[in-house]
N, C-alpha and C positions, 0 to 999 in steps of 0.2 A: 714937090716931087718926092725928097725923102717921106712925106705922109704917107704918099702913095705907095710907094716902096713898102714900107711898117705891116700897112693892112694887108699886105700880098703875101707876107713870112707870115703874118698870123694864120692866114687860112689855111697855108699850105701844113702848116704846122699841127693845124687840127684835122687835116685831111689824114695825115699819116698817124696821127696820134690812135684816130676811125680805125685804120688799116691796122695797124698794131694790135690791137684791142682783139681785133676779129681772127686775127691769125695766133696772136700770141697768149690771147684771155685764157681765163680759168678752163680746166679740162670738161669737157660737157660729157654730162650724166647718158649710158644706155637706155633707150625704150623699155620698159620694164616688160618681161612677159607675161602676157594672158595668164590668168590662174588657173588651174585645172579642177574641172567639177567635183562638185562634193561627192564622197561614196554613197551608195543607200544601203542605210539598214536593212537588213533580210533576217530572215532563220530561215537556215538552208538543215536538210538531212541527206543520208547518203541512202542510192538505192544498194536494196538489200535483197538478196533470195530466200525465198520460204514457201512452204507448201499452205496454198491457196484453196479452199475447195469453190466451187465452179457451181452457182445455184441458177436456178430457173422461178422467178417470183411470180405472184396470185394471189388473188385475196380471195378467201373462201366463206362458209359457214359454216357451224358446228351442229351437227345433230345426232340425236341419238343413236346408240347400235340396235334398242329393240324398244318400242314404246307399245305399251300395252292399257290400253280402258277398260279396267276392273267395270265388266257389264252382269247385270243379275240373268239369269235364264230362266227364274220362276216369278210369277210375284208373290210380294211379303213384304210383312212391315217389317222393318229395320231397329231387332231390340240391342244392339253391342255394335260399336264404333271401337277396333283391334287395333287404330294406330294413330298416329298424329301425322299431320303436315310438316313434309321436309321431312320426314323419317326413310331411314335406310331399312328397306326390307329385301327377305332372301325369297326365292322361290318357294310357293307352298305357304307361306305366313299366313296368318289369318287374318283379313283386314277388317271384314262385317262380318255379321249374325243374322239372318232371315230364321224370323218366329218360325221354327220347325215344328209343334204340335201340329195343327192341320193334316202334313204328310206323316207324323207317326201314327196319329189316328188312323189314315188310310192303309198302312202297310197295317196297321190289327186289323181292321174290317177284310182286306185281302187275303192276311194271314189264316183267317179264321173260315173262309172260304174255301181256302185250299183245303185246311183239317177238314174239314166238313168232307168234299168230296174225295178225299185220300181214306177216309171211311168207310163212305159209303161203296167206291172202291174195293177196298177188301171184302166188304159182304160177298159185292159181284162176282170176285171171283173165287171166294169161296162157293158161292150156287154155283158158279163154272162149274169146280173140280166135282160136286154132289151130282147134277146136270150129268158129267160124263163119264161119270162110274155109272150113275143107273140106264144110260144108252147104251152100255158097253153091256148090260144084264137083258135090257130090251123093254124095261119101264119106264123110257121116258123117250119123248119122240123127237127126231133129229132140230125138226122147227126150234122146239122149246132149248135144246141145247145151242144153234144159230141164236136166236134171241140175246141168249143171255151173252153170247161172245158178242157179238155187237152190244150189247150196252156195258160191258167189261172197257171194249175199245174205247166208249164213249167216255167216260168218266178219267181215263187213263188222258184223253186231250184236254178234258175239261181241267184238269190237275197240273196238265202243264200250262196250260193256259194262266191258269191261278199264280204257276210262278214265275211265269212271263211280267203279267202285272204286280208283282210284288218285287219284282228285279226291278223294273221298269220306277216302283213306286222311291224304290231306296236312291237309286238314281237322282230322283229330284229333292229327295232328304239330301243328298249330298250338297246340290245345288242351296240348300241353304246356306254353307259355308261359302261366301267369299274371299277365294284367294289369292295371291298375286301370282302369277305365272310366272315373272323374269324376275331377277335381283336387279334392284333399282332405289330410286327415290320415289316417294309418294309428292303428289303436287297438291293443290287444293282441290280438299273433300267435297263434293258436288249435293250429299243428300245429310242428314242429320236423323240420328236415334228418333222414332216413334213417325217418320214417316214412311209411307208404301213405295216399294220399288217396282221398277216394272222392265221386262224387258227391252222395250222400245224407250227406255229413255237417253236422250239422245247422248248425256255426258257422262252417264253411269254413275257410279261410284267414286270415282277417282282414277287418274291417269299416272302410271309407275316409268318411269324412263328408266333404262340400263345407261349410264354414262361411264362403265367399268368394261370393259375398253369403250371407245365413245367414235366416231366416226367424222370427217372433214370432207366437205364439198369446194375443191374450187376452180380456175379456172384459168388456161392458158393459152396463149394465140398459135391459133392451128400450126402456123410455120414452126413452133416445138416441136411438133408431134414425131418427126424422123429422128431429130436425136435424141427425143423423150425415149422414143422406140427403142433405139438402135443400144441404148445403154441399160433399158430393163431389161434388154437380151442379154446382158451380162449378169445377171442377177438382183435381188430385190433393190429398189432405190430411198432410202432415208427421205423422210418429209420432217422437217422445222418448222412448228408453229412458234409464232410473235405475237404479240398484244399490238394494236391500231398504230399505236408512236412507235414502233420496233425497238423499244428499248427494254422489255421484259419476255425471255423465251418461257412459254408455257408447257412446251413436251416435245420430245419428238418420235415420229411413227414411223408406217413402211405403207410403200403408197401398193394400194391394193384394187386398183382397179382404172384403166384407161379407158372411158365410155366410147361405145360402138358407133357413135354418129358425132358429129361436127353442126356446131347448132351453128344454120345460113345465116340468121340478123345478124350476129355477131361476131361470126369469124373464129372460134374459141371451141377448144374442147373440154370438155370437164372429166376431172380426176376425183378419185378418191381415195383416201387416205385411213389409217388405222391407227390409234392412239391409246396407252395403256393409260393414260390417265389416271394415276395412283392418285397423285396428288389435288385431283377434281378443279384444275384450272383450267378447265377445257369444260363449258358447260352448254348445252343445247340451242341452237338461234345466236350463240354470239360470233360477231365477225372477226376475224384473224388474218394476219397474213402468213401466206403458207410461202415455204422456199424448199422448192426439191431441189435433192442436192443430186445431181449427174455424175462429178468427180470430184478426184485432190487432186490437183495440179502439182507437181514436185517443181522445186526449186523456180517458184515464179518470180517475177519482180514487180514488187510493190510500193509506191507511193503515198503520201497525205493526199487525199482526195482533194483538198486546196489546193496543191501543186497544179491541177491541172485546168488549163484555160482553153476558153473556144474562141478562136479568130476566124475569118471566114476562111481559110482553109484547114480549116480543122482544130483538133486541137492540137495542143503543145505546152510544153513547161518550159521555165527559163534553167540551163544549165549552169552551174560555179565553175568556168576553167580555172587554171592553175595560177595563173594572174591576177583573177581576182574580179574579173568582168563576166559580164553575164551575158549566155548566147541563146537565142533563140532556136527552141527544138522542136521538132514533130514527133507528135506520138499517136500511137493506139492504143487505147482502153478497150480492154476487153469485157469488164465490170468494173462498178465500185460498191462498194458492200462493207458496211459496219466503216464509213470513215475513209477505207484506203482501194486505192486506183490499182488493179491490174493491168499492167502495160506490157505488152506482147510485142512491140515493135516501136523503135524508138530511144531505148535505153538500155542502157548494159549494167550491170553491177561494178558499185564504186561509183558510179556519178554520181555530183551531189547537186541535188537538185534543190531550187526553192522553193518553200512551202507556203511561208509568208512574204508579206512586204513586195511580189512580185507586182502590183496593181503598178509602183511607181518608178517599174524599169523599163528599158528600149534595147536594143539590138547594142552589143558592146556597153552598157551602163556599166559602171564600176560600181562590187557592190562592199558590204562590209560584215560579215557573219554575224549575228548575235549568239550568244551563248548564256546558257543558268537565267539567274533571274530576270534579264532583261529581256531574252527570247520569249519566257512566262509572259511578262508585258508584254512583251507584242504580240503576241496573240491574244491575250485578252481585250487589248485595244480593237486588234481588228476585226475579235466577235463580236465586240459592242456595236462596230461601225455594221458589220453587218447586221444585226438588229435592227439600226436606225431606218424607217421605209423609207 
C-alpha cells in the first residue's frame, strides 16, 4: 500500500510541476509583424508650364519652284558646251552654241535684197517726181505718171517685205544662242559638242531647276481643314520641314496654298508650302516631313512623353503624392512632339509625375525618387530594355 501511495505523489507531482511550466515559464516571444513592401525605384519630374506650339504633321515632296528644258527652236550642230553638270546658272547664261554661219549667210543674201530693191526704189521715185513736173507742163500723159506711182508702191512693200525677212532671219540667229531662262541648277547634259539638235528632241539640251526658293507638296486629313482654315484667317501660317527620322530640321517656309478640292480615295487635302532654301537642303523629289504650325500655346503643361501610358481607359500617368506612393491619374494628351506630352487635362503644375520605372507600379505602390547619376542609369537601362524586341 505505501508503494502505491509513493507512485500517486509522483504523478501528481509531475502533474503540477506541467501546470507550473505553462503558467509560470519563460515570457513568450510577440508574432513578429508582416514587413512592408519594398519601395520602387522611379525618376520622377515635376510638371512645369511653358509655351508649346501646336503643329499639324504630313509627309510631303520637294519640288521645284520653276523647272525649265533648255529646248533648241532651230536645228544645228552644237559647236560650244557653256556649262557643266550641277552647275549654278543665272537667268540669260549661255549654256550652248548652234553653228550660226548658215543664218548669217541668210541675213547677207536678205540684207542684200533689201539694198538692191531700196534702189531701185529711189530711181522709181525719182521718175515719179520727173513723171509729174512734166504732167503738170502737159508732156507726159496721166497713164505714164499712174504707172510709175504704182511701181513706186510696189518696190516700197517689196522693201519692207525684205525687212520682214531679215527681222524674221536675225530672230533665228538669236536662236543659236541657248539660254537658260530661270536661275537654277543644270542636271545632266542630254546632247554633246558636234552633234545636231533639233527641235522635236524630246530631252533637249538639258533641264535647269530653280530650288531658290523651292516648293513642298504634302498632305493632311480633311477633318484639318476648319482649323487649318480658321487660323490662316489669322494670317500667314509657318511650315517646318524635317528630314525622314525627324531629327534633322531642314528650313522653314510659309504655307502658300490650301488646294481647291479634297482628293475622294484618300480623304486628305493637299497643301503647299514656300521655302527660301539658302542653304539647298531641300532638294527636288525628296520626301520630308512637313509640320504646320497653327499656334503657341502660353503656359502649357508638359510631360516626358514616357510618362505617359494607355490602359483601357485611356490614358494616364502615375502621380508622386507627398508620402511617397504612387497614384494612378487620368490624363489627355493633346500632342506629343520632339519627346514631350502636352496635357490639357489631368494635371496641374507642381505635380511630379513619373517618367520612368512606372512599368513596375500599381495603385498606392510606394515609390523611391532616383536622382543624378542613378536616374542617368535608369534610363539608360530602360532604353536598352526598350530596344530589346
Amino acid at each position: 500500500m505505501k508503494r502505491h501511495l509513493t507512485i500517486a505523489l509522483v504523478a501528481l507531482a509531475a502533474i503540477l510541476a506541467g501546470a507550473g511550466f505553462w503558467l509560470f515559464g519563460p515570457e513568450r516571444k510577440p508574432v513578429a509583424a508582416a514587413p512592408l513592401p519594398a519601395s520602387v525605384p522611379v525618376v520622377a519630374a515635376t510638371v512645369t508650364g511653358k509655351d508649346v506650339p501646336i503643329y499639324l504633321r504630313g509627309i510631303g515632296t520637294v519640288i521645284a519652284y520653276n523647272t525649265d528644258v533648255v529646248r533648241s527652236q532651230i536645228q544645228g550642230q552644237i559647236v560650244k558646251i557653256a556649262f557643266t553638270e550641277g552647275q549654278t546658272v543665272k537667268a540669260g547664261d549661255l549654256l550652248a552654241q548652234i553653228d550660226p554661219r548658215p543664218y548669217e549667210a541668210q541675213i547677207v543674201q536678205l540684207t542684200a535684197n533689201r539694198d538692191r530693191n531700196q534702189a531701185q526704189l529711189a530711181n522709181a521715185e525719182a521718175n515719179l517726181s520727173r513723171y509729174s513736173q512734166l504732167g503738170d507742163k502737159g508732156y507726159a500723159t496721166p497713164q505714164l505718171i499712174e504707172t510709175q506711182t504704182a511701181q513706186v508702191a510696189q518696190l516700197k512693200a517689196a522693201v519692207k517685205a525684205d525687212q520682214a525677212q531679215i527681222d524674221q532671219a536675225n530672230v533665228q540667229l538669236s536662236y543659236t544662242r541657248l539660254t537658260s531662262a530661270i536661275t537654277g541648277i543644270t542636271g545632266v547634259r542630254q546632247i554633246d559638242v558636234g552633234n545636231v539638235i533639233h527641235p522635236t528632241d524630246p530631252n533637249g539640251l538639258v533641264v535647269v531647276t530653280q530650288i531658290e526658293p523651292i516648293s513642298l507638296l504634302f498632305t493632311l486629313p480633311q477633318t484639318d481643314l476648319p482649323v487649318i482654315q480658321e487660323h490662316a484667317a489669322k494670317g500667314p501660317l509657318k511650315v517646318i520641314a524635317y528630314s525622314q527620322d525627324n531629327k534633322m530640321k531642314l528650313d522653314e517656309g510659309t504655307l502658300v496654298l490650301v488646294n481647291n478640292e479634297i482628293a475622294g480615295t484618300t480623304g486628305t487635302v493637299q497643301l503647299k508650302a514656300e521655302f527660301p532654301n539658302h542653304e539647298h537642303r531641300l532638294w527636288p523629289g525628296q520626301l520630308v516631313n512637313a509640320r504646320l504650325l497653327l499656334e503657341m500655346r502660353k503656359d502649357a503643361l508638359t510631360v516626358a512623353g514616357s510618362a505617359v501610358q494607355q490602359g483601357p481607359n485611356g490614358s494616364y500617368v502615375y502621380v508622386v503624392s507627398a508620402d511617397q506612393t504612387a497614384t494612378l491619374r487620368p490624363v489627355h494628351v493633346a500632342q506629343i512632339s520632339d519627346g514631350q506630352a502636352l496635357i490639357d487635362q489631368g494635371l496641374k503644375s507642381g505635380d511630379v509625375v513619373v517618367v520612368d520605372g512606372q512599368y513596375r507600379l500599381t495603385e498606392g505602390s510606394r515609390v523611391r525618387e532616383l536622382h543624378g547619376k542613378a536616374a542617368q542609369e535608369a534610363d539608360l537601362q530602360s532604353a536598352v530594355q526598350d530596344a530589346i524586341p
